[in-house]
C-alpha positions as CSV (number, residue, x, y, z in Angstrom):
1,X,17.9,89.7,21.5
2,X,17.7,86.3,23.3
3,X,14.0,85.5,21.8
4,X,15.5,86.6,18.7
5,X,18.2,83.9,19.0
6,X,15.7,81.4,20.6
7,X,13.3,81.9,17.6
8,X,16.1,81.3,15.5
9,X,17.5,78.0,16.8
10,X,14.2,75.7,18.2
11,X,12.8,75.3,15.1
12,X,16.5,74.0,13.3
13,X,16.9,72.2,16.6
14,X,13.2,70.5,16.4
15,X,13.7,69.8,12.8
16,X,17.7,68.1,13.6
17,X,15.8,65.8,16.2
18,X,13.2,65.0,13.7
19,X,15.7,64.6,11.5
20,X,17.2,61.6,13.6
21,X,14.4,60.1,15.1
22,X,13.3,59.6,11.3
23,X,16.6,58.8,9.7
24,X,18.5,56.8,11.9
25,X,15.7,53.4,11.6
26,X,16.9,53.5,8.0
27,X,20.4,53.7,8.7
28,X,20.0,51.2,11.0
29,X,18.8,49.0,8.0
30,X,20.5,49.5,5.8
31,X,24.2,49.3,8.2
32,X,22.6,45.8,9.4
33,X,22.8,44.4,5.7
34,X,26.5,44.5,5.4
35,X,27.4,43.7,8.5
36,X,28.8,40.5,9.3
37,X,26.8,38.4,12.1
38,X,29.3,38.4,14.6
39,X,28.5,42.2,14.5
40,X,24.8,41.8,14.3
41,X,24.1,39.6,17.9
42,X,27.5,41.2,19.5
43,X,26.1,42.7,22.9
44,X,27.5,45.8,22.0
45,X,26.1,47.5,19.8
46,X,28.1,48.4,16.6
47,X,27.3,51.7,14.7
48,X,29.0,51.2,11.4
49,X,30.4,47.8,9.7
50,X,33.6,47.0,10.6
51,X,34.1,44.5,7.6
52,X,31.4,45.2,5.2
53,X,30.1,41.9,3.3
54,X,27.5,41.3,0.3
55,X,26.7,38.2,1.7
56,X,23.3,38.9,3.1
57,X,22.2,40.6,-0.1
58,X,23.2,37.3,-2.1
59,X,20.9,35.8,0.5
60,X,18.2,37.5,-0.1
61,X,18.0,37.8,-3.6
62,X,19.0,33.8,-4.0
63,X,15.8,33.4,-1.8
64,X,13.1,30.8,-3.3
65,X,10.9,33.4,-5.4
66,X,12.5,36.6,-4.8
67,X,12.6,37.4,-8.6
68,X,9.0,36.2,-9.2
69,X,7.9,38.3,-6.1
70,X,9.4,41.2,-7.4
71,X,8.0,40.8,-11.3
72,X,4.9,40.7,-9.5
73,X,5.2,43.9,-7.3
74,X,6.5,45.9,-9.9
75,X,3.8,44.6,-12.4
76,X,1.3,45.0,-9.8
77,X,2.4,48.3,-9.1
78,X,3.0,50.2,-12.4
79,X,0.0,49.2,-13.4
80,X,-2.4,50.2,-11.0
81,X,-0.6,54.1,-10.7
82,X,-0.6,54.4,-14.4
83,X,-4.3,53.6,-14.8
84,X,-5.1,55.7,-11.4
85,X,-3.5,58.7,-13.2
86,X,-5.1,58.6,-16.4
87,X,-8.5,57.8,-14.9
88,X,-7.7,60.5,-12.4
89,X,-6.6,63.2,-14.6
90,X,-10.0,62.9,-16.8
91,X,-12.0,62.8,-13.8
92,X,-10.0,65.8,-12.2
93,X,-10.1,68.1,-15.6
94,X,-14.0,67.4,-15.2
95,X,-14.4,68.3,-11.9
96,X,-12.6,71.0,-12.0
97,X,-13.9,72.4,-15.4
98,X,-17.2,71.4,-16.2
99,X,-20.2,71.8,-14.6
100,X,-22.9,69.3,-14.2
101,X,-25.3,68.0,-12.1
102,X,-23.8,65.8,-9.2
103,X,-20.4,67.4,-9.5
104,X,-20.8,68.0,-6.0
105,X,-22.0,64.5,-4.8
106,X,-18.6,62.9,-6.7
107,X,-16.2,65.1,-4.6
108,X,-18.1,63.9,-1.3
109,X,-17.8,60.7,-2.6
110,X,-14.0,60.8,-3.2
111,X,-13.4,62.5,0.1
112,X,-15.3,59.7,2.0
113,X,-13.6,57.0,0.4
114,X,-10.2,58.3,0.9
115,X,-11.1,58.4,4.9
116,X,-12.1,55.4,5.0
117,X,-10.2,52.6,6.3
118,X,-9.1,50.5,3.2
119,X,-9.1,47.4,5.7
120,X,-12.7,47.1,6.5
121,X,-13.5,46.3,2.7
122,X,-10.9,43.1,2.8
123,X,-13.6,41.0,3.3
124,X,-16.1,41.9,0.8
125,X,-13.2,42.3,-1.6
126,X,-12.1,39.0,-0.5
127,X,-16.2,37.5,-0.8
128,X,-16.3,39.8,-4.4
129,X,-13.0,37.6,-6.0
130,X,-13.6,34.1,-4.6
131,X,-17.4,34.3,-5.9
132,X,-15.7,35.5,-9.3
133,X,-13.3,32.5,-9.0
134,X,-10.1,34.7,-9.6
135,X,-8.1,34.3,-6.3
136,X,-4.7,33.7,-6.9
137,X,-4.5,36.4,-9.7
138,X,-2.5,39.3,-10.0
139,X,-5.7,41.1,-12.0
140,X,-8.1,42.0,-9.4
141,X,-5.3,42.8,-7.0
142,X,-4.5,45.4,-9.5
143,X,-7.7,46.7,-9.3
144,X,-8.2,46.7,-6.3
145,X,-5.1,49.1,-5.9
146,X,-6.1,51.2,-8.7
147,X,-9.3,52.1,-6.9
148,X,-7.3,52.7,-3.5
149,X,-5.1,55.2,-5.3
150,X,-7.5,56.2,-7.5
151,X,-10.1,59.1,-4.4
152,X,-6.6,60.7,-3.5
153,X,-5.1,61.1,-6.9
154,X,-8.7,63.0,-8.2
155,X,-8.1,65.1,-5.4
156,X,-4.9,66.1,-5.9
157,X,-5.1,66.7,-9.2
158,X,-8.2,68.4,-9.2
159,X,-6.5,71.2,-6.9
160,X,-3.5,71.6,-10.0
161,X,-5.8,71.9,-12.5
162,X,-8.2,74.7,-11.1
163,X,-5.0,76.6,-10.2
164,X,-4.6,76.4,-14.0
165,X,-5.9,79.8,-15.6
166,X,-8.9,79.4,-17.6
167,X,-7.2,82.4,-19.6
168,X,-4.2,80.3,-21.1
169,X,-6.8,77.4,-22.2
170,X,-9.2,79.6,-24.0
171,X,-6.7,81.5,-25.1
172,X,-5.2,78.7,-27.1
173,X,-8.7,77.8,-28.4
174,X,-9.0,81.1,-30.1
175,X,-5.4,80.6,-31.8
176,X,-7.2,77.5,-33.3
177,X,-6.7,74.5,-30.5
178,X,-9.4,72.6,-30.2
179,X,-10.3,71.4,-26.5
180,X,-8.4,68.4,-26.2
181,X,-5.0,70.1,-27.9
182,X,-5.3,72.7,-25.5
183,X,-5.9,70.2,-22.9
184,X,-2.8,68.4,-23.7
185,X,-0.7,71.6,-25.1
186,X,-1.4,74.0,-22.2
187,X,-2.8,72.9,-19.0
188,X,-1.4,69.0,-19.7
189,X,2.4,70.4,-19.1
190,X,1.4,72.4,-15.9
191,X,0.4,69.6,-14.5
192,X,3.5,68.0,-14.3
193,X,4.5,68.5,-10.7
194,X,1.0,67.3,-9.4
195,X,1.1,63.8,-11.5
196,X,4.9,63.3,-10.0
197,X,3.5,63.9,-6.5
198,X,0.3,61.4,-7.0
199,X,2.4,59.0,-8.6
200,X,4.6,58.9,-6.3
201,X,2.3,58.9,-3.6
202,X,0.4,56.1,-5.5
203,X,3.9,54.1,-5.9
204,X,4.3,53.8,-1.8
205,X,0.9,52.9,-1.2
206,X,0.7,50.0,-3.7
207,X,4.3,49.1,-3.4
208,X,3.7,48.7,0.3
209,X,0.4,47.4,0.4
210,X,-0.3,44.0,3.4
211,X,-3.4,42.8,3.9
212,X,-5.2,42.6,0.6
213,X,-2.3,40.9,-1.0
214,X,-2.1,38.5,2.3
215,X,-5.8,37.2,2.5
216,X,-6.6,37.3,-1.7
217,X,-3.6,36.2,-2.8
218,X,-2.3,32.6,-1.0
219,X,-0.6,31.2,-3.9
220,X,3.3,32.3,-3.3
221,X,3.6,32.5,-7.2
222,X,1.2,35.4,-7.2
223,X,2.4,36.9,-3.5
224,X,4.6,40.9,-4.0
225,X,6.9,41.4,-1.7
226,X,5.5,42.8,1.4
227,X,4.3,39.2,2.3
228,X,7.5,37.6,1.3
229,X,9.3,40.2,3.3
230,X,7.4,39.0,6.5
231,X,8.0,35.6,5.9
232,X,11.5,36.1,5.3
233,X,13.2,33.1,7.3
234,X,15.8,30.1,7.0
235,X,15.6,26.8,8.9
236,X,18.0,28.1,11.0
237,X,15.5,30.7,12.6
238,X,15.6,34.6,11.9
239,X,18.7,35.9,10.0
240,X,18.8,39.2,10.9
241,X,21.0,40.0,8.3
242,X,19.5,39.0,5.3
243,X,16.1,40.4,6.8
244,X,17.7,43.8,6.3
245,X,19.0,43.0,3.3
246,X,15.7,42.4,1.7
247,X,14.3,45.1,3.3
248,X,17.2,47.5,2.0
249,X,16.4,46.2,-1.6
250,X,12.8,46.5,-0.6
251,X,12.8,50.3,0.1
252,X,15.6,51.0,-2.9
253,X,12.8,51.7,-5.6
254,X,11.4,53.9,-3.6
255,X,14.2,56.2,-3.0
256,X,15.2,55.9,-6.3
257,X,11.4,57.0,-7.7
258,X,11.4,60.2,-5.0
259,X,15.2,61.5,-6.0
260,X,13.8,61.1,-9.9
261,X,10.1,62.7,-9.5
262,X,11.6,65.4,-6.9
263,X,14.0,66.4,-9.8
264,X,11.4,66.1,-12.4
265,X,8.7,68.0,-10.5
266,X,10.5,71.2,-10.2
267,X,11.0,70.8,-13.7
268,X,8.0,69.8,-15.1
269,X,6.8,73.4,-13.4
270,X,9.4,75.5,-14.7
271,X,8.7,74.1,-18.5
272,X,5.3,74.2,-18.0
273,X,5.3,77.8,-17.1
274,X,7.4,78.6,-20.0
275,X,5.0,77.0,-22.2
276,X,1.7,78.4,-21.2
């Protein structure tokens, strides 16, 4: 009876600490912003904000450039998933699909480039741009992101659609569907939750993305946020405050996109089900 009760309560214990030891770095963020700055530098620490204030967000988004920073990391961003996922949902109905010669060479190929280290390439992706003269530009940034995205996305997706019966698609081609309408009428709305879990996947990484942006990109008008965010100062030194500000607005599109494509997922598989 005791290993019974044990069994039941390490692994909600493990998971509670877990829980924290993730959890509370954001909380600590996002309870900095509205504090005031006697509470920020006060010797004790204080756990919640005793007089909440807006002032460190007006701060940060009254910064030199914010707005342009963020035009350019959403721009940056949006682009580079949306043409990783149709690229990637070609590539993975192919794979998964069709068979032709080198099918097998492609997946090694996508496997090795999603294990390897993305900084390595910096600088022959830095040497690649400067000798085509587009530094400074927010276009081969983009695709430069779209091909980072681009190994784990056919991956992904590739799994989705072989779980797909080949029943339903041929099925609907001898009702009359061509490929492609069966394609987009059949398998396309089972795939729903794997494109919400690569796009959102592909969101972090590019949203997030340092060093590429940091070495190709030295013109602040064509800088995301991740460099601005590390550069965050005043000439009064580090304000603590307004750092976590921007790096609460920083993280908000993020946990918007996941509460929407959680929500979406589950549904995109319960209509797709329905439909096939």
């Amino acid at each position: 009876m005791r290993r019974s009760l044990l069994g039941r309560v390490w692994p909600g214990a493990t998971a509670v600490v877990l829980f924290i030891g993730f959890a509370f770095p954001v909380y600590w963020m996002f309870a900095t912003a509205f504090k005031a700055n006697k509470d920020i530098v006060a010797d004790t620490p204080v756990w919640f904000p005793t007089s909440p204030t807006f002032e460190h967000f007006e701060t940060a988004v009254n910064a030199d450039g914010f707005w342009t920073f963020v035009g350019n990391s959403f721009a940056v961003t949006l682009i580079a998933v949306g043409l990783s996922l149709v690229i990637a949902l070609l590539a993975s109905f192919a794979v998964a699909r069709m068979r032709f010669k080198g099918r097998k060479s492609f997946i090694l190929v996508m496997m090795t480039a999603q294990m390897a280290p993305w900084e390595v390439m910096v600088i022959a992706y830095y040497m690649i741009v400067r000798d085509a003269e587009m530094l400074n530009s927010l276009v081969p940034l983009t695709a430069i992101y779209t091909v980072m995205v681009l190994p784990f996305t056919v991956l992904t997706l590739r799994g989705y659609v072989a779980a797909v019966p080949k029943e339903l698609e041929e099925s609907a081609m001898v009702d009359g569907c061509t490929r492609a309408q069966a394609f987009v009428r059949v398998i396309f709305p089972l795939l729903a939750p794997g494109l919400m879990a690569t796009s959102l996947f592909g969101f972090i990484t590019v949203w997030n993305e340092f060093p590429m942006v940091l070495i190709l990109n030295k013109d602040a008008a064509a800088q995301t946020l991740p460099v601005w965010l590390t550069g965050f100062r005043t000439t009064f030194g580090d304000d603590w405050g307004a750092t976590m500000a921007a790096s609460s607005l920083f993280a908000v599109p993020i946990l918007i996109l996941f509460v929407i494509l959680q929500r979406k997922a589950v549904g995109g598989l319960t209509s797709g089900a329905v439909k096939g």
